[in-house]
DOLUM-989825 format. One record per residue (C-alpha): x, y, z; residue number from 1. Coordinates in steps of 0.02 Angstrom, whole numbers, plus 32768, in hexadecimal, padded with zeros to 4 digits. Example, Ala and Ser with C-alpha at 12.3 -4.5 7.8 and 13.67 -1.06 7.14 Angstrom:
2
<site xx="8267" yy="7F1F" zz="8186" nr="1"/>
<site xx="82AC" yy="7FCB" zz="8165" nr="2"/>
//
This chain:
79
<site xx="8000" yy="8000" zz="8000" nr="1"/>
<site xx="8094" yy="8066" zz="8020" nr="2"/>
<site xx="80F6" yy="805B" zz="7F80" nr="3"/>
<site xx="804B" yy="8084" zz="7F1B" nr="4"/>
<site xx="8033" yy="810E" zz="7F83" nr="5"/>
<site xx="80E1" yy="814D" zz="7F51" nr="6"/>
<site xx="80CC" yy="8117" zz="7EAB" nr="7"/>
<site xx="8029" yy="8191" zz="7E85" nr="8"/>
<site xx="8085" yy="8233" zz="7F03" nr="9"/>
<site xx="810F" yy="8210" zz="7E72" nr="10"/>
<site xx="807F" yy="8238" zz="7DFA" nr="11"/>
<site xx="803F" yy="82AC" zz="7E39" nr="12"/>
<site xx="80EA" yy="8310" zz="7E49" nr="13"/>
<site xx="8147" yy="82EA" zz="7DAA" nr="14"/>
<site xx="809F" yy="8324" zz="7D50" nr="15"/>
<site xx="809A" yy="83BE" zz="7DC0" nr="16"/>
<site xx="814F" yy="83DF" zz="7D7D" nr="17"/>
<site xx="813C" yy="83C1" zz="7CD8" nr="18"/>
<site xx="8093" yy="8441" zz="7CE0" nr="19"/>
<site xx="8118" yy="84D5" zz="7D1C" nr="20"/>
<site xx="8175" yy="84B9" zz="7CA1" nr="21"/>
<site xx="8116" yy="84A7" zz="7C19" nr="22"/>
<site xx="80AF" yy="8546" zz="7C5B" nr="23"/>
<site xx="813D" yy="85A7" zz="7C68" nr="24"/>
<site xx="8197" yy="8588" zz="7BB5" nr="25"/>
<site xx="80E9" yy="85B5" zz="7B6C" nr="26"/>
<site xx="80CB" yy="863A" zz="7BC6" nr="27"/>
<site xx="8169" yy="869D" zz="7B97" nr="28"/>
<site xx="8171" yy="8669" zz="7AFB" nr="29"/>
<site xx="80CB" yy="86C3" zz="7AEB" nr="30"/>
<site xx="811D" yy="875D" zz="7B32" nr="31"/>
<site xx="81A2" yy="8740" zz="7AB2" nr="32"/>
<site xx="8128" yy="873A" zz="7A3C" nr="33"/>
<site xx="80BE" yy="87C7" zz="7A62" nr="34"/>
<site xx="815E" yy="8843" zz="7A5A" nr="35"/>
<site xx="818B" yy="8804" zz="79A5" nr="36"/>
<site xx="80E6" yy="8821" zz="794D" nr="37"/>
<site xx="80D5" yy="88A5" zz="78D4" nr="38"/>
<site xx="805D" yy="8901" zz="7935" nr="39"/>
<site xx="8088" yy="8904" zz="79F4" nr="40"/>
<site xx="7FF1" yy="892F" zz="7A61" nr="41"/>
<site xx="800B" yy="89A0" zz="7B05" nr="42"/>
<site xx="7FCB" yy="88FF" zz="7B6B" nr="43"/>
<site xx="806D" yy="88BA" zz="7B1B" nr="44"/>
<site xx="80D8" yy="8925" zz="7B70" nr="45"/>
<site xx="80A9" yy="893A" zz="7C0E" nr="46"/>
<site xx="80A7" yy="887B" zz="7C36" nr="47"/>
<site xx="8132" yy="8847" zz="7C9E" nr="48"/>
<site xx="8186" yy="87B7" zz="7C3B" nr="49"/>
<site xx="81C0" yy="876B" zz="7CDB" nr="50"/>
<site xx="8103" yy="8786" zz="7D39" nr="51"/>
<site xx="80AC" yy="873B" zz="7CA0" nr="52"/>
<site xx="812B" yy="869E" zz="7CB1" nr="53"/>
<site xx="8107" yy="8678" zz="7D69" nr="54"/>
<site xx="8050" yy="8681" zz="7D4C" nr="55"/>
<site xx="8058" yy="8617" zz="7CB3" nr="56"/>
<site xx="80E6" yy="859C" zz="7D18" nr="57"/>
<site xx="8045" yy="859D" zz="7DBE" nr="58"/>
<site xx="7FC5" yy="8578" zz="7D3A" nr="59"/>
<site xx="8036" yy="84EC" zz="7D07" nr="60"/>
<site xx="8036" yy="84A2" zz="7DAE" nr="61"/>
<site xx="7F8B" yy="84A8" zz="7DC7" nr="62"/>
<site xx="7F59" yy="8449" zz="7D13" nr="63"/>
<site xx="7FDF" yy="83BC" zz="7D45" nr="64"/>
<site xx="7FB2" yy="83B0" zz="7DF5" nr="65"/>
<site xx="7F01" yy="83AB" zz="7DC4" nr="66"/>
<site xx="7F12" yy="832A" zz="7D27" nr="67"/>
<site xx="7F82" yy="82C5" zz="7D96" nr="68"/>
<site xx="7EF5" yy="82B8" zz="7E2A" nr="69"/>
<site xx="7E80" yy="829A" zz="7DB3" nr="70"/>
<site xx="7EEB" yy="8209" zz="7D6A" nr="71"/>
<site xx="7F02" yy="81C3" zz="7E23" nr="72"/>
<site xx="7E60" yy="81D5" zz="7E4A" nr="73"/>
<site xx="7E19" yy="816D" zz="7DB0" nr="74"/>
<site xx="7E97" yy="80D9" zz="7DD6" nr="75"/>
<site xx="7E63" yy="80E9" zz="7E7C" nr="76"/>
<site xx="7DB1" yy="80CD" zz="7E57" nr="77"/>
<site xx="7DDB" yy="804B" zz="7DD8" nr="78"/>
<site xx="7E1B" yy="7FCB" zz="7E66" nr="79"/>
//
């Protein structure tokens, strides 16, 4: 019981990692993005790259945390 346990917190973290990180290349490769277009918007530049990378790295978190529970909790209910 202990090792499965372990075995779905492991889950439940490495998707939680991988969620930062893919939140956080997207998000500042948006920023990127934004500054390179032909017609840059004010809302462009006034967003912090850095702030729009954290928020995009937390939103991360919470889709892999969240996919990853929701994976746990299906093979839970599948026993």
């Amino acid at each position: 019981m202990v090792r499965k346990t372990q075995r779905l917190l492991l889950l439940v973290i490495s998707c939680s990692i991988t969620g930062v990180i893919l939140g956080g290349t997207a998000a500042w490769a948006e920023s990127n993005l934004c500054l390179e277009e032909s017609k840059v918007t004010s809302d462009c530049l006034t967003q912090d790259p850095i702030q729009k990378t954290i928020q995009g790295m937390s939103t991360g978190l919470l889709a892999g945390a969240g996919a990853a529970c929701g994976a746990v909790w299906q093979l839970r209910h599948e026993d």
